[in-house]
Jmol script that loads the backbone (N, CA, C; Angstrom):
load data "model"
ATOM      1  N   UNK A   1       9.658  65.903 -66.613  1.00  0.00           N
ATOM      2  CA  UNK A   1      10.601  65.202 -67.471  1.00  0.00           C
ATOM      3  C   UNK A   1      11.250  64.040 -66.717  1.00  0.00           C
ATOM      4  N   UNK A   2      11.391  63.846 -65.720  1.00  0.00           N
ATOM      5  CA  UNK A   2      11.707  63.752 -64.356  1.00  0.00           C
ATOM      6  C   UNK A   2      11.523  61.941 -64.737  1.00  0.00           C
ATOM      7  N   UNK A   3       9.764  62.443 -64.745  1.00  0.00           N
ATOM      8  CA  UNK A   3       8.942  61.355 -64.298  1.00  0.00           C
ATOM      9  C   UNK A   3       8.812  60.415 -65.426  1.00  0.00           C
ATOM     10  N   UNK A   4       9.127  60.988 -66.773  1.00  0.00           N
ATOM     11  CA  UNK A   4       9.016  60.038 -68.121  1.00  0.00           C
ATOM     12  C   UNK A   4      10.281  59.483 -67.875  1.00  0.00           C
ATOM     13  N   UNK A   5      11.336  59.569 -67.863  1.00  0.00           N
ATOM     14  CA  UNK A   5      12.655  59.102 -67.173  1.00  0.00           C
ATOM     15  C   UNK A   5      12.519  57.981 -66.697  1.00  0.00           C
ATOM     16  N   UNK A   6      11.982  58.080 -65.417  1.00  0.00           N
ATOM     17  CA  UNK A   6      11.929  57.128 -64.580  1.00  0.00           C
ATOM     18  C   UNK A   6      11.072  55.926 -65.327  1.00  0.00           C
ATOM     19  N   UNK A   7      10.107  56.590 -65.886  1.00  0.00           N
ATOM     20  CA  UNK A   7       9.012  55.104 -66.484  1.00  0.00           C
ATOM     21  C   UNK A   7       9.806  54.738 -67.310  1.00  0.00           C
ATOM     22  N   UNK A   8      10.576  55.195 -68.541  1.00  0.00           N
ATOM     23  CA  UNK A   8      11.491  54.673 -69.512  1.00  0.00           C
ATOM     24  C   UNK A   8      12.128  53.746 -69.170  1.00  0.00           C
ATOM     25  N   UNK A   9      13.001  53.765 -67.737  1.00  0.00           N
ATOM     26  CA  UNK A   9      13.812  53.324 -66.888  1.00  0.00           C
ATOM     27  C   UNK A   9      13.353  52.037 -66.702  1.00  0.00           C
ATOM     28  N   UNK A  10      11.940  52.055 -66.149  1.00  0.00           N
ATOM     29  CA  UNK A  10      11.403  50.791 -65.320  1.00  0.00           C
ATOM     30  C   UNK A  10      11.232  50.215 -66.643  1.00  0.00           C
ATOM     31  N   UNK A  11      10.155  50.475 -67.616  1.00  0.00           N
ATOM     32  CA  UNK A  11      10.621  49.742 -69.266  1.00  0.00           C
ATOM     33  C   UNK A  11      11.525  48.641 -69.471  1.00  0.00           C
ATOM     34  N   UNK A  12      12.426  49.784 -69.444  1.00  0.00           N
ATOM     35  CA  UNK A  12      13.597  48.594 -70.284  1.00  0.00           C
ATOM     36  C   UNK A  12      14.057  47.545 -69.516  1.00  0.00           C
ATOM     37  N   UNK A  13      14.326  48.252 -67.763  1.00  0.00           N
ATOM     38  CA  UNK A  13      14.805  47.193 -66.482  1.00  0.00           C
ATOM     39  C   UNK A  13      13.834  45.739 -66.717  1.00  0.00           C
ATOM     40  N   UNK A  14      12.354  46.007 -66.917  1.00  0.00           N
ATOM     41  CA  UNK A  14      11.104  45.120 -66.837  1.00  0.00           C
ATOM     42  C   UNK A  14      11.892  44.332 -68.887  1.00  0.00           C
ATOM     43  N   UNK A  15      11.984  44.804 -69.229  1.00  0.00           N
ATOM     44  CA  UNK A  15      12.524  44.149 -70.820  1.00  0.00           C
ATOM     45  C   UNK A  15      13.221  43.491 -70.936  1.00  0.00           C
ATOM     46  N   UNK A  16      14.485  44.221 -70.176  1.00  0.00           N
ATOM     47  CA  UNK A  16      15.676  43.455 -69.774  1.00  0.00           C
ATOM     48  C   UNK A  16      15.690  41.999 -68.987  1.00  0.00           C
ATOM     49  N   UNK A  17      14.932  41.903 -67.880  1.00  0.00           N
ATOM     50  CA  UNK A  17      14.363  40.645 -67.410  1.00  0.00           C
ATOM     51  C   UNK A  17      13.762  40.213 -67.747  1.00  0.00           C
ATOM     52  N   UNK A  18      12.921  40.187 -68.872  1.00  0.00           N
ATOM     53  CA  UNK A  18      12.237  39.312 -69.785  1.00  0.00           C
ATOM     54  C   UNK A  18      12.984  38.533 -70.342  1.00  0.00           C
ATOM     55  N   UNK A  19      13.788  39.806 -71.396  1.00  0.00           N
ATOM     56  CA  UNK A  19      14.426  38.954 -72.396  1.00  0.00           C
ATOM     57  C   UNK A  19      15.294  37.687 -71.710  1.00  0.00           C
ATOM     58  N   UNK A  20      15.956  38.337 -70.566  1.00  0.00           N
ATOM     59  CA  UNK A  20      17.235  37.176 -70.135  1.00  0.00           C
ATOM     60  C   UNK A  20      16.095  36.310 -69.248  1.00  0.00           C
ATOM     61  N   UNK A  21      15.186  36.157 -69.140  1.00  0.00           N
ATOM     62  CA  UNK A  21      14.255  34.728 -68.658  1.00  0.00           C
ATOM     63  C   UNK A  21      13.965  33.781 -69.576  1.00  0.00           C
ATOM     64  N   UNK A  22      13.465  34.571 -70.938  1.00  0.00           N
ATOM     65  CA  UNK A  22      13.209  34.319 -72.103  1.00  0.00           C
ATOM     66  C   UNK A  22      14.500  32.952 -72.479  1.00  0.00           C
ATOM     67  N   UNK A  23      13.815  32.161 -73.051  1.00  0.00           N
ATOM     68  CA  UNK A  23      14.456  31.099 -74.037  1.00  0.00           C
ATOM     69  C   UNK A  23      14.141  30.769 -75.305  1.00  0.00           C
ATOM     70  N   UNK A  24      15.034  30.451 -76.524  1.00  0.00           N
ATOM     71  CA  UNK A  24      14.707  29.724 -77.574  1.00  0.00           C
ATOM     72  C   UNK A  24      13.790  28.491 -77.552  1.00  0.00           C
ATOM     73  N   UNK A  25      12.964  28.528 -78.177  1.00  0.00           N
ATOM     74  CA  UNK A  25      12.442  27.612 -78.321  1.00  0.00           C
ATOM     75  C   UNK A  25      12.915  26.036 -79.303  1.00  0.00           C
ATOM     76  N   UNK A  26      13.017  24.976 -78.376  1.00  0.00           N
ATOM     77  CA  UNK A  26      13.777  23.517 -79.231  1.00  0.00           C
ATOM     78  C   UNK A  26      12.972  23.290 -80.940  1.00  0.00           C
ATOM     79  N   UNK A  27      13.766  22.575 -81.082  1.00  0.00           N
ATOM     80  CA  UNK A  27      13.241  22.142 -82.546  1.00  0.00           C
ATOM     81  C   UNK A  27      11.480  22.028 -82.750  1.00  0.00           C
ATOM     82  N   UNK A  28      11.653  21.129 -81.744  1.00  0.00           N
ATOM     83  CA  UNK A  28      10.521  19.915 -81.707  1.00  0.00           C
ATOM     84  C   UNK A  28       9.260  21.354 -81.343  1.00  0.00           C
ATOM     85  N   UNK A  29       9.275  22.251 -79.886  1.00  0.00           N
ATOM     86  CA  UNK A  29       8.665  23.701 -80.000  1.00  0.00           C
ATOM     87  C   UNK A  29       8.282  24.524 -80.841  1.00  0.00           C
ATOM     88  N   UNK A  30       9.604  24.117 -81.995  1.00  0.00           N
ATOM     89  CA  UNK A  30       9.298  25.185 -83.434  1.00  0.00           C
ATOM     90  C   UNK A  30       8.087  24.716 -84.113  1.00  0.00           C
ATOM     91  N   UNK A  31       8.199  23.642 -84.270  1.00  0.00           N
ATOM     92  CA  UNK A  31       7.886  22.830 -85.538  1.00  0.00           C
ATOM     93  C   UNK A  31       6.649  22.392 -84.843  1.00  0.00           C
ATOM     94  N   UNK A  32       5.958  22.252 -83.633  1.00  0.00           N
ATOM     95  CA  UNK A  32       4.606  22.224 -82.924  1.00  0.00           C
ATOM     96  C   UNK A  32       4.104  23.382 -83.113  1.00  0.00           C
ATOM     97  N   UNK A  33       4.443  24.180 -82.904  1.00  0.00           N
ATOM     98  CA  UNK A  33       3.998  25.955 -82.737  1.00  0.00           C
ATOM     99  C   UNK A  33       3.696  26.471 -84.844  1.00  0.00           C
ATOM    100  N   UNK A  34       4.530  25.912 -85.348  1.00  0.00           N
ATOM    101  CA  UNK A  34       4.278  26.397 -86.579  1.00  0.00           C
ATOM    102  C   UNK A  34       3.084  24.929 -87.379  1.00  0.00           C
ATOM    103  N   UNK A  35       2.428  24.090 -86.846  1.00  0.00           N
ATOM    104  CA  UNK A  35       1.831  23.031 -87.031  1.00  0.00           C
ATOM    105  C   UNK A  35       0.774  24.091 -86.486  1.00  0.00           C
ATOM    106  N   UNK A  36       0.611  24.209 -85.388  1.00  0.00           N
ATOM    107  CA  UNK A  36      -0.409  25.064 -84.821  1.00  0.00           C
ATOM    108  C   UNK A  36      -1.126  26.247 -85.866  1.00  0.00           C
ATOM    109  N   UNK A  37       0.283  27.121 -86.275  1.00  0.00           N
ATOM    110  CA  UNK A  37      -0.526  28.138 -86.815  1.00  0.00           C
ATOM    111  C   UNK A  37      -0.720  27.929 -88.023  1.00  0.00           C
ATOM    112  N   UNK A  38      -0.024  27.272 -89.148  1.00  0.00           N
ATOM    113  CA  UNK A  38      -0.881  26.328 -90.752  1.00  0.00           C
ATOM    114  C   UNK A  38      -2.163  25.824 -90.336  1.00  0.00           C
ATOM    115  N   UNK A  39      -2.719  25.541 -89.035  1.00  0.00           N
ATOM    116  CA  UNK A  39      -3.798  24.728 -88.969  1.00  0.00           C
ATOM    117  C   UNK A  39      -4.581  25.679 -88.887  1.00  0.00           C
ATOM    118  N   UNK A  40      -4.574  26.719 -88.080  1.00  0.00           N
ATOM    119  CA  UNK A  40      -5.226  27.936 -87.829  1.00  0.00           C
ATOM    120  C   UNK A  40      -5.709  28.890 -88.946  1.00  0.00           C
ATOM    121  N   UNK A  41      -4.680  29.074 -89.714  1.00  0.00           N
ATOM    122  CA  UNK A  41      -4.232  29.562 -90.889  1.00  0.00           C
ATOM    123  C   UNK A  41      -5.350  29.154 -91.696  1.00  0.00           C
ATOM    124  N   UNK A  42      -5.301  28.160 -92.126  1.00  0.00           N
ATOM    125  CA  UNK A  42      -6.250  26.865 -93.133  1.00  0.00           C
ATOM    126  C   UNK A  42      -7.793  27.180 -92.549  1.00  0.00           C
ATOM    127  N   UNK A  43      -7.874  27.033 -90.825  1.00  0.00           N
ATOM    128  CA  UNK A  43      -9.294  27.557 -90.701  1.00  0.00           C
ATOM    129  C   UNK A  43      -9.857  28.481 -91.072  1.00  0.00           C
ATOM    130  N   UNK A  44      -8.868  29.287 -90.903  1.00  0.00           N
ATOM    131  CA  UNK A  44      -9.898  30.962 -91.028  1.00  0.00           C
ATOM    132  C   UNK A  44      -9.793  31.239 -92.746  1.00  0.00           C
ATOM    133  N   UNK A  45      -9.101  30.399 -93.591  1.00  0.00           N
ATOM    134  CA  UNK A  45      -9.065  30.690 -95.002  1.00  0.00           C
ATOM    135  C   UNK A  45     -10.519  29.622 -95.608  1.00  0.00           C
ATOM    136  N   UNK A  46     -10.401  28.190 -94.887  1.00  0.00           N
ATOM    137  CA  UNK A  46     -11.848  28.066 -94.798  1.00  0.00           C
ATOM    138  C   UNK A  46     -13.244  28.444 -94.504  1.00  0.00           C
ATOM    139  N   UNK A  47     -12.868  28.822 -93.683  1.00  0.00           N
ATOM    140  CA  UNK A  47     -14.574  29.971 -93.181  1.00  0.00           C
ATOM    141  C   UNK A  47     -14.661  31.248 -93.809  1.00  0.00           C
ATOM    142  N   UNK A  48     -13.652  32.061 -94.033  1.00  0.00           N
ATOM    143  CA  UNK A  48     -13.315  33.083 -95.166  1.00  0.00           C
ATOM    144  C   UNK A  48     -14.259  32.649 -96.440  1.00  0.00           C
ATOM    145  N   UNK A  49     -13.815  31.380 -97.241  1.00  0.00           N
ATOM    146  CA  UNK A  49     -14.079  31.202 -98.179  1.00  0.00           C
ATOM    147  C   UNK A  49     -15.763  30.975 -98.258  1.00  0.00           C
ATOM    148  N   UNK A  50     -15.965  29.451 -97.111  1.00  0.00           N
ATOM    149  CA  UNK A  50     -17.577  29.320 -97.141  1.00  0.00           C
ATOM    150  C   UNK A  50     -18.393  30.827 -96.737  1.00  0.00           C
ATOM    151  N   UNK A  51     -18.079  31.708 -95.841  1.00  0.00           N
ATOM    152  CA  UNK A  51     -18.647  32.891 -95.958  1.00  0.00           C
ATOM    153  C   UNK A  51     -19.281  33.556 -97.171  1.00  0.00           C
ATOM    154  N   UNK A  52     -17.788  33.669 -98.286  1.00  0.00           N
ATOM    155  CA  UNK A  52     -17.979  34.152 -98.631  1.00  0.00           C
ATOM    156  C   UNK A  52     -18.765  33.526-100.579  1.00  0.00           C
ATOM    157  N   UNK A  53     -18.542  32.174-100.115  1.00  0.00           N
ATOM    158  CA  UNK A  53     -19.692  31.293-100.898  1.00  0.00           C
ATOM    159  C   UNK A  53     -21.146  31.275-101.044  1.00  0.00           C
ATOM    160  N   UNK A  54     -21.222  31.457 -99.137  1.00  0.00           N
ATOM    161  CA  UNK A  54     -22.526  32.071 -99.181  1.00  0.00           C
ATOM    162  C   UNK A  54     -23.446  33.527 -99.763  1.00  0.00           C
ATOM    163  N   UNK A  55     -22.216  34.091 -99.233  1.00  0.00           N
ATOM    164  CA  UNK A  55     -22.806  35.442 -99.667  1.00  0.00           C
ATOM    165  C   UNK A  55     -23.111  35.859-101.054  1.00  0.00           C
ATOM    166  N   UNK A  56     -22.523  34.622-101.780  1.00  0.00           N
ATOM    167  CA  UNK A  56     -22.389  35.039-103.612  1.00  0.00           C
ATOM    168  C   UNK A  56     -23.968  34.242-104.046  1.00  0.00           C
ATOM    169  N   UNK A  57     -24.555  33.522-102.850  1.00  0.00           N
ATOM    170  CA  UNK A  57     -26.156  33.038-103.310  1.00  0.00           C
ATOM    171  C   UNK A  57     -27.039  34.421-103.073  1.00  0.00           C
ATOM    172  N   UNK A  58     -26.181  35.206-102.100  1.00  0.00           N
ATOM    173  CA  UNK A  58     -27.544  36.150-101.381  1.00  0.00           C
ATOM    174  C   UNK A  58     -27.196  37.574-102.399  1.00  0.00           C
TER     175      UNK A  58
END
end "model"
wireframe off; spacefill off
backbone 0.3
color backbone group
């Protein structure tokens, strides 16, 4: 019991220094990062679709 303790311990200590390293990300970060994933987004709903365009010949 001892020993789950201790790992719990190191957990949160290792979490805890994340988070407080961790920063918000600026406007300009947001709004690149969410450009990123609409674009991403749009790909895989494109290839989704031609996939599945194809598959409606076969």
């Amino acid at each position: 019991m001892s020993k789950m303790m201790n790992k719990l311990n190191n957990f949160f200590a290792s979490s805890r220094r994340i988070l407080n390293i961790s920063q918000k990300p600026t406007t300009k970060e947001f709004g690149f990062m969410a450009k990123i994933i609409a674009i991403g987004i749009v790909v895989i709903g494109v290839i989704g679709y031609f996939v599945k365009l194809i598959a409606s010949f076969f």
